[in-house]
LUMZATI-769477 format. One record per residue: x, y, z of N, C-alpha, C in turn. Coordinates in steps of 0.05 Angstrom, whole numbers, padded with zeros to 5 digits, always signed. Example, Ala and Ser with C-alpha at 12.3 -4.5 7.8 and 13.67 -1.06 7.14 Angstrom:
// LUMZATI-769477
+00264-00114+00156+00246-00090+00156+00264-00066+00156+00257-00045+00142+00273-00021+00143+00258+00001+00157
//
This chain:
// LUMZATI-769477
+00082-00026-00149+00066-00011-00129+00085+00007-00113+00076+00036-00115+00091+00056-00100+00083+00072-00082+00089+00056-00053+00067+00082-00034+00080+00100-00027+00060+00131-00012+00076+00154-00004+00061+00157+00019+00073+00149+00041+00063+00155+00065+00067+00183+00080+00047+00198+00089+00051+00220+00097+00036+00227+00131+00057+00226+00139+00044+00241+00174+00059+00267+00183+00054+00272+00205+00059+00301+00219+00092+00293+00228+00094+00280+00244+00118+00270+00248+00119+00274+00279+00100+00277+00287+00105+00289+00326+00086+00269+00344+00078+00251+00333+00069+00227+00342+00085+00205+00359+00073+00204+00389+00088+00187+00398+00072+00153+00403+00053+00144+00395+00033+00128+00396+00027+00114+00384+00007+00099+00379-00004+00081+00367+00007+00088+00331+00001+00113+00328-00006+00117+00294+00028+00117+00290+00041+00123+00300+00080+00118+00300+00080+00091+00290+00081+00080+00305+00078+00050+00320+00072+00032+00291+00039+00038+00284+00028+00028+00261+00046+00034+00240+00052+00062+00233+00067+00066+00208+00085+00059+00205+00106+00061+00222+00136+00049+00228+00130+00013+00218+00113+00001+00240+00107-00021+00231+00111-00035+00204+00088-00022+00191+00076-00016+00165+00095-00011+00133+00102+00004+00145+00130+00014+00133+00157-00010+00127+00159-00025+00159+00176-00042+00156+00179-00065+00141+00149-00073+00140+00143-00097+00133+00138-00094+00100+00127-00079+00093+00135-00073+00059+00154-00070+00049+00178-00062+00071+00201-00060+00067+00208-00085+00057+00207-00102+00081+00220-00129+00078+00206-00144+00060+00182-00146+00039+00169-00149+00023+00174-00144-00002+00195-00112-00001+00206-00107-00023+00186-00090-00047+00171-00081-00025+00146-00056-00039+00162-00030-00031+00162-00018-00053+00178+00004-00048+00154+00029-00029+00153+00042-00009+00143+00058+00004+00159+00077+00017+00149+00100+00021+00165+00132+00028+00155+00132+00047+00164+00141+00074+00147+00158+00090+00154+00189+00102+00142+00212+00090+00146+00241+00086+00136+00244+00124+00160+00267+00132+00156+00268+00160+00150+00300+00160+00138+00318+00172+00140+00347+00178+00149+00355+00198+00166+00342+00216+00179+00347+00238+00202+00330+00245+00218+00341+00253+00242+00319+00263+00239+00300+00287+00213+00286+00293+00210+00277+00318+00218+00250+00325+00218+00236+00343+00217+00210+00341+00211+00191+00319+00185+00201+00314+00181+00173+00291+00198+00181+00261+00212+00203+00252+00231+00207+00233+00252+00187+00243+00266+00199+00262+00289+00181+00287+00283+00154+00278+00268+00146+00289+00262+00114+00290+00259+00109+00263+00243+00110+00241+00243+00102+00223+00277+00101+00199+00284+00121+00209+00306+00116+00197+00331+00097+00220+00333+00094+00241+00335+00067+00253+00334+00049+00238+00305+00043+00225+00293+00020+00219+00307+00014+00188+00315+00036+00179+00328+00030+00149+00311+00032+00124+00285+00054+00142+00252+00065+00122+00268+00090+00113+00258+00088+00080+00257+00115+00068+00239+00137+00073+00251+00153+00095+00239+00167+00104+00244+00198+00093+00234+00223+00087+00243+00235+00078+00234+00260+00101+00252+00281+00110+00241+00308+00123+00234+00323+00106+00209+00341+00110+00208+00355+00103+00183+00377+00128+00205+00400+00132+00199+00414+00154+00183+00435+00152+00160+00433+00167+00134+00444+00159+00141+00474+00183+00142+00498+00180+00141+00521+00205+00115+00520+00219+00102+00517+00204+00071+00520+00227+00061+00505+00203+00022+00500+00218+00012+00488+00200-00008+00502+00175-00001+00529+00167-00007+00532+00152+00023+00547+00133+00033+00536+00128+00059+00534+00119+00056+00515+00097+00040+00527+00077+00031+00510+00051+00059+00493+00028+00089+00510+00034+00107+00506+00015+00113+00478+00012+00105+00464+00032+00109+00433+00035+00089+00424+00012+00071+00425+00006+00061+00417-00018+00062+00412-00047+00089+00439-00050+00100+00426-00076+00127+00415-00071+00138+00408-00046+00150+00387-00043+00149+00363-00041+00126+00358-00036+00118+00319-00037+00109+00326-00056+00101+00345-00073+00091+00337-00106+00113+00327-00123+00137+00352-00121+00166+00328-00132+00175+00310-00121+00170+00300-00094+00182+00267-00084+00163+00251-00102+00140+00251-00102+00111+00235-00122+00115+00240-00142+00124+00251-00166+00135+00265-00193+00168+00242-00193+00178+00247-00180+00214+00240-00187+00207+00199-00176+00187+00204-00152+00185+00171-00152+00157+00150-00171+00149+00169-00173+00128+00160-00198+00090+00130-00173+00100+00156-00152+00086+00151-00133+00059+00136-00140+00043+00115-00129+00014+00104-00137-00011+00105-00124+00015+00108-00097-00011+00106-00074+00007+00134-00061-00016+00153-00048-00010+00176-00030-00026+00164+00000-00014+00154+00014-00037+00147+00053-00030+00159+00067-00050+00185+00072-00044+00192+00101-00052+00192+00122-00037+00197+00143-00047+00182+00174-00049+00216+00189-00074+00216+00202-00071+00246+00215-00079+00270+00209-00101+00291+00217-00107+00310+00212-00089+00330+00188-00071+00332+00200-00051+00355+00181-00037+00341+00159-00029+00307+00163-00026+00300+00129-00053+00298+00113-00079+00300+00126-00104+00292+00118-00110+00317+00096-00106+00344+00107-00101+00370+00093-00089+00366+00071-00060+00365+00079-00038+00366+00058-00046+00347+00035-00059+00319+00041-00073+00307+00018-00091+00314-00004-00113+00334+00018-00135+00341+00000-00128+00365-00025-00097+00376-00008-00097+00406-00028-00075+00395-00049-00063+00374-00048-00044+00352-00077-00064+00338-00085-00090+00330-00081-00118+00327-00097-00130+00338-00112-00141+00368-00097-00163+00381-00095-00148+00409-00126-00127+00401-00126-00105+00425-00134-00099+00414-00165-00099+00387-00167-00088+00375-00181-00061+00374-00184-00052+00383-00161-00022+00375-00164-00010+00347-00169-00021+00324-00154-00007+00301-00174-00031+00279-00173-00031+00263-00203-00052+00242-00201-00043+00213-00189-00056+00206-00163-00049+00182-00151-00082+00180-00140-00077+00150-00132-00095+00148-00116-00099+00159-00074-00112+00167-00072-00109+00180-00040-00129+00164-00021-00112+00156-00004-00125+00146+00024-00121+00151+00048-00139+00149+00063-00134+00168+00091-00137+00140+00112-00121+00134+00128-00118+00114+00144-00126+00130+00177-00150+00114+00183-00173+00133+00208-00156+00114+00226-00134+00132+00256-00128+00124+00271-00147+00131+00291-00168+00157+00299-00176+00161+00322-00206+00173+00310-00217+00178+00324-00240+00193+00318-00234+00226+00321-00242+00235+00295-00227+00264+00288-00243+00283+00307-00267+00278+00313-00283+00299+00334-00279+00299+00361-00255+00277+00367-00248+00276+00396-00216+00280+00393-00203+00281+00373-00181+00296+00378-00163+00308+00399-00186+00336+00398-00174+00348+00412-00189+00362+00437-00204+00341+00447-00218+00339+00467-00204+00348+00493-00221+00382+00497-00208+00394+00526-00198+00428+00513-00203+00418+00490-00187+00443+00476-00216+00455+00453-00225+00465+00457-00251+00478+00453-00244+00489+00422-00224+00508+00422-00219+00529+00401-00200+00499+00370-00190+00489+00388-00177+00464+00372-00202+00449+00364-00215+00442+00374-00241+00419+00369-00256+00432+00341-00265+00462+00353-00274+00477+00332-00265+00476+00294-00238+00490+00301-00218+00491+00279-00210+00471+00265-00189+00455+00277-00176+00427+00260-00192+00408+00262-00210+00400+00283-00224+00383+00269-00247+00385+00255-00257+00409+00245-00269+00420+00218-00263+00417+00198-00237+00424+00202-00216+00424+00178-00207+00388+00165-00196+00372+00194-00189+00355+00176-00228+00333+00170-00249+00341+00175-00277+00329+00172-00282+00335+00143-00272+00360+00130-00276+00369+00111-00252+00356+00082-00225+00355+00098-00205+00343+00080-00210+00313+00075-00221+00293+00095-00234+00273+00088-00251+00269+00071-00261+00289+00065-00281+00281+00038-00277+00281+00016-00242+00299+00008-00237+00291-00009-00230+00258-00027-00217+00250-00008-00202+00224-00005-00221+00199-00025-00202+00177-00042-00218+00168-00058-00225+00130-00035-00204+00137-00021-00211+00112+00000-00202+00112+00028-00215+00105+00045-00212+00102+00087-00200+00070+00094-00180+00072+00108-00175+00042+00123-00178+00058+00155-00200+00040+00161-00195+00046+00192-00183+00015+00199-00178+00018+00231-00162+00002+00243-00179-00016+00268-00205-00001+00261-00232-00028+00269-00252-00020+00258-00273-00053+00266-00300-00040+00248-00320-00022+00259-00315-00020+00291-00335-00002+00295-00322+00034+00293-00301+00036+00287-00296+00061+00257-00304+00062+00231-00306+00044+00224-00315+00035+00201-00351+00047+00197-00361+00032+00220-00381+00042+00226-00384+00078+00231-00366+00080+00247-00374+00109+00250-00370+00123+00238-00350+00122+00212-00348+00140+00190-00378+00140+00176-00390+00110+00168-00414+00103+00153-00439+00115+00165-00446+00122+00195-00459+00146+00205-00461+00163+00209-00435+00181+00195-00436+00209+00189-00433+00219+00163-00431+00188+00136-00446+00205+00115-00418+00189+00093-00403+00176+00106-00380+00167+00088-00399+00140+00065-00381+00145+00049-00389+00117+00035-00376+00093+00037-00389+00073+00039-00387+00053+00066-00369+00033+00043-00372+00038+00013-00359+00017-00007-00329+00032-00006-00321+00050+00004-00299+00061+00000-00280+00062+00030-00300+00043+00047-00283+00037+00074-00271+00018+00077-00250+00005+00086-00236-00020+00088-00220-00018+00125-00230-00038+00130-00217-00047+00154-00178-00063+00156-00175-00053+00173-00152-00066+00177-00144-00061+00207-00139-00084+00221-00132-00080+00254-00108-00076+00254-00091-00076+00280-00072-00065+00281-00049-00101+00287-00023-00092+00278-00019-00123+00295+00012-00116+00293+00030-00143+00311+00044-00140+00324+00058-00169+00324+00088-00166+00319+00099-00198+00316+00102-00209+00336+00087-00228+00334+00085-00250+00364+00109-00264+00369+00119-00270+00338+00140-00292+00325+00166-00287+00350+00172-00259+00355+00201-00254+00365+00202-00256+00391+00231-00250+00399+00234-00270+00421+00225-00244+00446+00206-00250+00465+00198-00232+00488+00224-00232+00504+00235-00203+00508+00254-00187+00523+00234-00202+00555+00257-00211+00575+00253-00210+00603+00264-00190+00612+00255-00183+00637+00267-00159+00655+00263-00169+00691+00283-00162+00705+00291-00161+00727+00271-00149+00745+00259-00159+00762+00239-00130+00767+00253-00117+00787+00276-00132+00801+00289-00111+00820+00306-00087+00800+00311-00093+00780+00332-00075+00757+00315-00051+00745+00288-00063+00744+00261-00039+00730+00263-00029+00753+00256-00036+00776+00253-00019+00798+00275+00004+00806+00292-00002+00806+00321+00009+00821+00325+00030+00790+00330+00029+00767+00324+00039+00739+00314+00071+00745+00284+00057+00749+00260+00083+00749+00255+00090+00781+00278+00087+00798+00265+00087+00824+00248+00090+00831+00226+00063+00828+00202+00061+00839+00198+00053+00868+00180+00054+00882+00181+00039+00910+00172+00007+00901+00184-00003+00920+00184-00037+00917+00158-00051+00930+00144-00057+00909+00109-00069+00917+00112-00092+00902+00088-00110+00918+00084-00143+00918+00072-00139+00887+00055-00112+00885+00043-00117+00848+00045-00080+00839+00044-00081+00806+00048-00063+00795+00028-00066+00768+00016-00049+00767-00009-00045+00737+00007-00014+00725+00003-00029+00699+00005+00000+00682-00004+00007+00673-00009+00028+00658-00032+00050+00639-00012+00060+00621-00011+00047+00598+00004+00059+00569-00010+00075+00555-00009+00104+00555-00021+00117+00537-00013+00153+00535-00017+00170+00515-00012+00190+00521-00023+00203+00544-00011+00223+00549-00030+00250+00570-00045+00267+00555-00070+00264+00550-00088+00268+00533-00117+00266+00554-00137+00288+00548-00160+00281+00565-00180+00256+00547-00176+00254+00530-00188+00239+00520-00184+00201+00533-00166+00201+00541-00147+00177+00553-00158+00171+00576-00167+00195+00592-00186+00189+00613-00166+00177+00639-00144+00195+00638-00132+00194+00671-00140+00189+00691-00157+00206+00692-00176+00220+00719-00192+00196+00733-00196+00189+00709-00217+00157+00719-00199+00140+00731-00176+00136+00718-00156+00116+00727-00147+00127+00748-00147+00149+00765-00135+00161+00784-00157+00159+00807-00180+00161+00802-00203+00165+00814-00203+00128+00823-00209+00113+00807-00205+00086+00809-00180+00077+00833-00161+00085+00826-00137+00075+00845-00145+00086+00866-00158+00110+00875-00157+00111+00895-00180+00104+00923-00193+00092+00899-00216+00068+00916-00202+00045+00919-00183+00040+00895-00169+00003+00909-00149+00014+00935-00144+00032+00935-00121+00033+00958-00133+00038+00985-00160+00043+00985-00174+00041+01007-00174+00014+01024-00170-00008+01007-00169-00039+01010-00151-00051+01007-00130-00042+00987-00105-00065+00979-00081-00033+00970-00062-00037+00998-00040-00016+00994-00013-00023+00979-00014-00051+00983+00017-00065+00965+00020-00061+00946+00013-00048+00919+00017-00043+00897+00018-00012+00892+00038-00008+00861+00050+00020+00849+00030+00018+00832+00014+00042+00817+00010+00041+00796+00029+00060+00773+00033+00047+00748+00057+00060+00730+00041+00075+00707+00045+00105+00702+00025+00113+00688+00054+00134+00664+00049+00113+00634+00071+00112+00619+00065+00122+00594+00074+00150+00589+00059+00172+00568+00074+00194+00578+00072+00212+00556+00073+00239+00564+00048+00266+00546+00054+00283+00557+00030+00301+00544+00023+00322+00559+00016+00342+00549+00002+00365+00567-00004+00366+00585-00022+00346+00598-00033+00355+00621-00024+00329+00648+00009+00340+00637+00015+00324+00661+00019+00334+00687+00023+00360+00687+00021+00378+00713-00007+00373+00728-00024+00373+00708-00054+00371+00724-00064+00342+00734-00050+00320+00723-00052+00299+00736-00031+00296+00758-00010+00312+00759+00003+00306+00781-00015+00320+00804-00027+00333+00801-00036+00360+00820-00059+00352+00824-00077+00332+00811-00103+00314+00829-00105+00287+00836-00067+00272+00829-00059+00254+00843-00060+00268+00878-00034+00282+00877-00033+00299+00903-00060+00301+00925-00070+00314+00905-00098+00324+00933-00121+00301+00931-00119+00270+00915-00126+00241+00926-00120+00243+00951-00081+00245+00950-00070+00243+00968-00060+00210+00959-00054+00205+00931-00042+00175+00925-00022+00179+00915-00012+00199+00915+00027+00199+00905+00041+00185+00911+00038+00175+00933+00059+00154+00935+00063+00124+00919+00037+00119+00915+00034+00101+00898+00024+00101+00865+00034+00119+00855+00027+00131+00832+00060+00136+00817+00066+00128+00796+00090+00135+00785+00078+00145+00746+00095+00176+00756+00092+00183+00721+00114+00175+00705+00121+00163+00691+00144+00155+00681+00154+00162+00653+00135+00179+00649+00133+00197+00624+00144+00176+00593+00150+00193+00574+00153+00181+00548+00168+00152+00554+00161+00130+00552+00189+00109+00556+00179+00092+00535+00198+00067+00529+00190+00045+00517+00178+00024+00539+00151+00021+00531+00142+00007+00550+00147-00024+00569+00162-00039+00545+00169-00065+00551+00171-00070+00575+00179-00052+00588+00189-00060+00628+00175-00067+00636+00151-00048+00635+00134-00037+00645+00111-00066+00643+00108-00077+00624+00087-00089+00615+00096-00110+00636+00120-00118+00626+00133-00133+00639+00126-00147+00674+00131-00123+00693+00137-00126+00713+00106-00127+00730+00083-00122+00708+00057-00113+00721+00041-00137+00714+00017-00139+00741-00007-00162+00737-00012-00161+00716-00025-00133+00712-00047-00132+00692-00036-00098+00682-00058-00094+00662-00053-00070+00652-00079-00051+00651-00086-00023+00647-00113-00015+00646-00110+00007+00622-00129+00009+00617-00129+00032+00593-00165+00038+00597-00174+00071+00604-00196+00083+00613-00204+00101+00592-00192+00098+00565-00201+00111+00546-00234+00118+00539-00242+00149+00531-00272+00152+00522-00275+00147+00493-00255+00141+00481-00258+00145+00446-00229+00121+00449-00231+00103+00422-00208+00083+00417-00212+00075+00388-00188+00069+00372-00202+00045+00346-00194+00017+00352-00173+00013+00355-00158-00017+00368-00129-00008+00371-00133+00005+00409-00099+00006+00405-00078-00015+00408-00052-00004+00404-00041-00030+00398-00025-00029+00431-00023-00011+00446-00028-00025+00477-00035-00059+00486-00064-00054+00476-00068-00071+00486-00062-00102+00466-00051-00099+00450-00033-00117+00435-00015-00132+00450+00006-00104+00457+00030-00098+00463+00022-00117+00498+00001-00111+00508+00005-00123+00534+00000-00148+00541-00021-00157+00505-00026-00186+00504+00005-00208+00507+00019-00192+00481+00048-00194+00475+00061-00216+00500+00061-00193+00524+00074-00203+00547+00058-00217+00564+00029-00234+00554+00018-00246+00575-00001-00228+00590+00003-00209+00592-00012-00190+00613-00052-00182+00601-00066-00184+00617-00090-00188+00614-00102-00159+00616-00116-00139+00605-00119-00116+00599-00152-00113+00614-00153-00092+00629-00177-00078+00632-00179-00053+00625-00203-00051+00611-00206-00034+00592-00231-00019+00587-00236+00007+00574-00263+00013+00572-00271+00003+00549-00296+00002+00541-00313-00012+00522-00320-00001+00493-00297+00006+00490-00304+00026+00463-00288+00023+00437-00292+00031+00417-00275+00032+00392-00277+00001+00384-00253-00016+00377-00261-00044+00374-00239-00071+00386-00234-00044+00412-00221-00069+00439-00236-00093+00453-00267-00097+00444-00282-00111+00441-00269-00142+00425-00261-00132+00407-00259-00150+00395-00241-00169+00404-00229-00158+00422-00197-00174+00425-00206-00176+00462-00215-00159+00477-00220-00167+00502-00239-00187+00501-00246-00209+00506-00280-00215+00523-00276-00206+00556-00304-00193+00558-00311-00194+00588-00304-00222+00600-00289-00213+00634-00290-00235+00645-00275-00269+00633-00266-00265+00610-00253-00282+00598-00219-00296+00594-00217-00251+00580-00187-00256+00586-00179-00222+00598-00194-00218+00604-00194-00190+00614-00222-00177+00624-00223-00147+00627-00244-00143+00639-00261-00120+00611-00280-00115+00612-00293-00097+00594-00313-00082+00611-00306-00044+00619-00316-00028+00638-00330-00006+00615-00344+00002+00623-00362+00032+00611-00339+00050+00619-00340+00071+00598-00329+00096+00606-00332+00118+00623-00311+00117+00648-00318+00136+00668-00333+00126+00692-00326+00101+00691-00344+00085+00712-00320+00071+00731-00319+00092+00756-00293+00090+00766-00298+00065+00788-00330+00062+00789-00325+00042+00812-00324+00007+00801-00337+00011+00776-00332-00011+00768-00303-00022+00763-00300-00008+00748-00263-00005+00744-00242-00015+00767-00249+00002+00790-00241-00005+00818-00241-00033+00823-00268-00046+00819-00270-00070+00831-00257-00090+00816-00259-00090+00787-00252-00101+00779-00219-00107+00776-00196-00087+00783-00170-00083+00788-00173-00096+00823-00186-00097+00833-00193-00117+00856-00191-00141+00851-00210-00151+00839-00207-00180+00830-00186-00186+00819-00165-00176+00804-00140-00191+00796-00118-00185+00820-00116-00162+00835-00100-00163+00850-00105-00185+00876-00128-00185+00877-00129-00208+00893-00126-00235+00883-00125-00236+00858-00129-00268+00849-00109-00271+00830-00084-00271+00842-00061-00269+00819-00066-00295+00796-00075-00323+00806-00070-00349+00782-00095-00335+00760-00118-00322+00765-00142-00307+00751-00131-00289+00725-00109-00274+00732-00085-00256+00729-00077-00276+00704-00064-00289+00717-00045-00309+00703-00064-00327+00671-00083-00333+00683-00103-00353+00667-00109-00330+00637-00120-00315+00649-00129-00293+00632-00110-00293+00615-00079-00277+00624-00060-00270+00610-00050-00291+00582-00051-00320+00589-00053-00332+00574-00078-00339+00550-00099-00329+00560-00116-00334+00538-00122-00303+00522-00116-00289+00530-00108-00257+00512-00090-00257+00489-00067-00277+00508-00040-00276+00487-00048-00298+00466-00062-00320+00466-00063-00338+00458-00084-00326+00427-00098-00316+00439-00124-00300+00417-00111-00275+00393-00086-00261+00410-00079-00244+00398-00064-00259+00375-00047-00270+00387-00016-00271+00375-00038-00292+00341-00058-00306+00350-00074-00325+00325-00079-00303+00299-00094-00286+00314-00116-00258+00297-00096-00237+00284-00084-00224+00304-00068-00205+00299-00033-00193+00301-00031-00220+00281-00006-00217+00275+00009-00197+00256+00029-00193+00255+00045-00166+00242+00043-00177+00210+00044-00209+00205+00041-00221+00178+00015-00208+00174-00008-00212+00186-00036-00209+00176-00043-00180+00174-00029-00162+00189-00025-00137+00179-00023-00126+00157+00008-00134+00153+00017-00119+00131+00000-00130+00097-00002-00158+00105-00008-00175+00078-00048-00152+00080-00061-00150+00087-00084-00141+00085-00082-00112+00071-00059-00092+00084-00057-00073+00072-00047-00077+00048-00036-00088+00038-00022-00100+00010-00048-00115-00004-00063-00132+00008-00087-00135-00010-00111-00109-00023-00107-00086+00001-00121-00063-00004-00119-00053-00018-00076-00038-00022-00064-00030-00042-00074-00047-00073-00073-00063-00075-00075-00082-00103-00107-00074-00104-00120-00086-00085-00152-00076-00101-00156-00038-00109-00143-00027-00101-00145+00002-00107-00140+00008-00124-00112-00005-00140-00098+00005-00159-00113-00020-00181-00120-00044-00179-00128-00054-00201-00149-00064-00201-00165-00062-00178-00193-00063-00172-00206-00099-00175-00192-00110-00169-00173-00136-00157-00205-00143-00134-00225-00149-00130-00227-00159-00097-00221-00179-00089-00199-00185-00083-00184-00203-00066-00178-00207-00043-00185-00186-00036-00188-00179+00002-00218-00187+00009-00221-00188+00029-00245-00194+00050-00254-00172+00058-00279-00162+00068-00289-00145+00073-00289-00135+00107-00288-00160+00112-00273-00157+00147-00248-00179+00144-00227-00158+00154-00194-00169+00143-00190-00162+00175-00181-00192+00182-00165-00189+00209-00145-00201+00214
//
């Protein structure tokens, strides 16, 4: 079995995160897998860190087609089986080494987000690429999304539902959790020094839904001033969140901390929030189970599955800043609540969605594709 993984390469997020993952663990499995980058970004960096065969190949813009008969000879010279790609612009580059007949493999498109919210905020982008990659999807001979209510939503706009396969996202529980100092995080990122700290892991993206989380804080600070909130991402429209932090008038208690590795962060905070309008299962909130930390969240994609309301975290509608509010109330006021939760998040995660149960599901996928094998489960978690 020979996969050829293909992304954009300018990914700082979840779909990094997954692949790199993904990547590693077949590694150490001893499945031979490529992963083709079009940019020199981080996740090239990191992956070759990791000791992944990663290969550049540098795209000028994105219609800069010459890259195509370049992964046709990496797939040709490696005798490639599987082509997966993650992302609008490898979703393209897939359909036209399909559609072209440039090389015979099997092609799958691995659904990290919902392609019609993309590029939500950006009108002329929404239009264009996500037309474009709606249309390169259909080439594709198979979909892994990363929950089932993707799964679902591909199957209500016309996909064929025998050619979808689930797979969640997961994360090794096994290894040993990094501690941190919180006077050392603090003094680090010169934050101001508060009794509590919540974070928000996610890009700067409107889709992410800042505004809510900004709108939200600044109803808890009407009531409870002892706490920073840490908002850990970078992206476009970070000037404009600084600039309707400001005229809240909550800057002071607001820290952008832009691109980081989050660990500190998770670390040093009650709880965590994520106000997303569109999600599939990010691995945030994995990542915050990881450390104990109990996630409030909006209700969408299939963070369901892994939050219960009121259980081990909170579950809010999208854009519902007062609910949101209150509910970042209740844990700041109820730190052992905090605490209780955090342990039954981590406890659920680390069972379900482990980095073993990951990788081994995509490897059951691979085998039913290529030898038509059903050996996998139809909901693989």
């Amino acid at each position: 079995m020979r996969i050829l993984h293909i992304i954009s390469g300018g990914e700082v997020g979840g779909s990094k995160k997954h692949l790199i993952s993904l990547s590693n663990e077949l590694k150490n499995k001893e499945i031979k897998n490529i992963v083709v980058t079009l940019m020199d970004g981080e996740l090239y960096k990191e992956a070759k860190a990791c000791g992944i065969d990663v290969r550049l190949i540098k795209q000028k813009n994105r219609m800069d087609l010459s890259v195509v008969d370049e992964i046709q000879r990496i797939c040709q010279n490696e005798n490639i089986d599987i082509i997966n790609c993650h992302g609008g612009r490898a979703n393209f580059l897939g359909a036209l080494l399909k559609n072209k007949n440039k090389y015979n493999a099997k092609y799958v498109s691995t659904i990290h987000s919902d392609y019609k919210e993309d590029y939500k905020g950006n009108r002329y982008k929404t239009i264009v690429y996500s037309n474009i990659n709606k249309n390169a999807l259909k080439s594709f001979d198979y979909y892994i999304t990363v929950s089932n209510t993707f799964k679902n939503m591909l199957i209500q706009r016309g996909f064929d539902s025998s050619k979808i396969m689930v797979v969640y996202n997961g994360i090794d529980f096994d290894k040993q959790r990094e501690t941190f100092n919180i006077n050392d995080v603090v003094s680090k990122y010169n934050l101001p020094y508060r009794k509590h700290y919540v974070s928000m892991v996610a890009r700067l993206h409107p889709v992410k839904g800042h505004k809510v989380f900004l709108d939200s804080i600044n109803i808890v600070l009407r009531q409870f001033s002892d706490v920073q909130f840490l908002i850990v991402g970078e992206g476009d429209i970070l000037s404009d969140l600084k600039a309707y932090a400001d005229n809240l008038g909550i800057s002071n208690n607001v820290s952008f901390l832009g691109f980081q590795k989050p660990d500190e962060f998770y670390s040093i905070s009650d709880f965590t929030v994520l106000t997303s309008y569109t999600e599939s299962f990010p691995l945030s909130i994995l990542e915050s189970a990881y450390y104990k930390k109990p996630v409030i969240s909006t209700n969408v994609g299939g963070i369901s599955d892994l939050i219960e309301d009121d259980f081990n975290g909170y579950l809010v509608e999208p854009n519902d800043k007062e609910t949101l509010s209150k509910r970042m109330l209740e844990l700041l006021n109820d730190n052992n609540k905090a605490v209780i939760f955090g342990d039954r998040i981590y406890n659920k995660a680390k069972k379900l969605y482990s980095l073993e149960n990951f990788a081994n599901s995509y490897i059951r996928i691979y085998n039913y594709i290529l030898t038509g094998e059903k050996k996998w489960k139809k909901k693989i978690i």
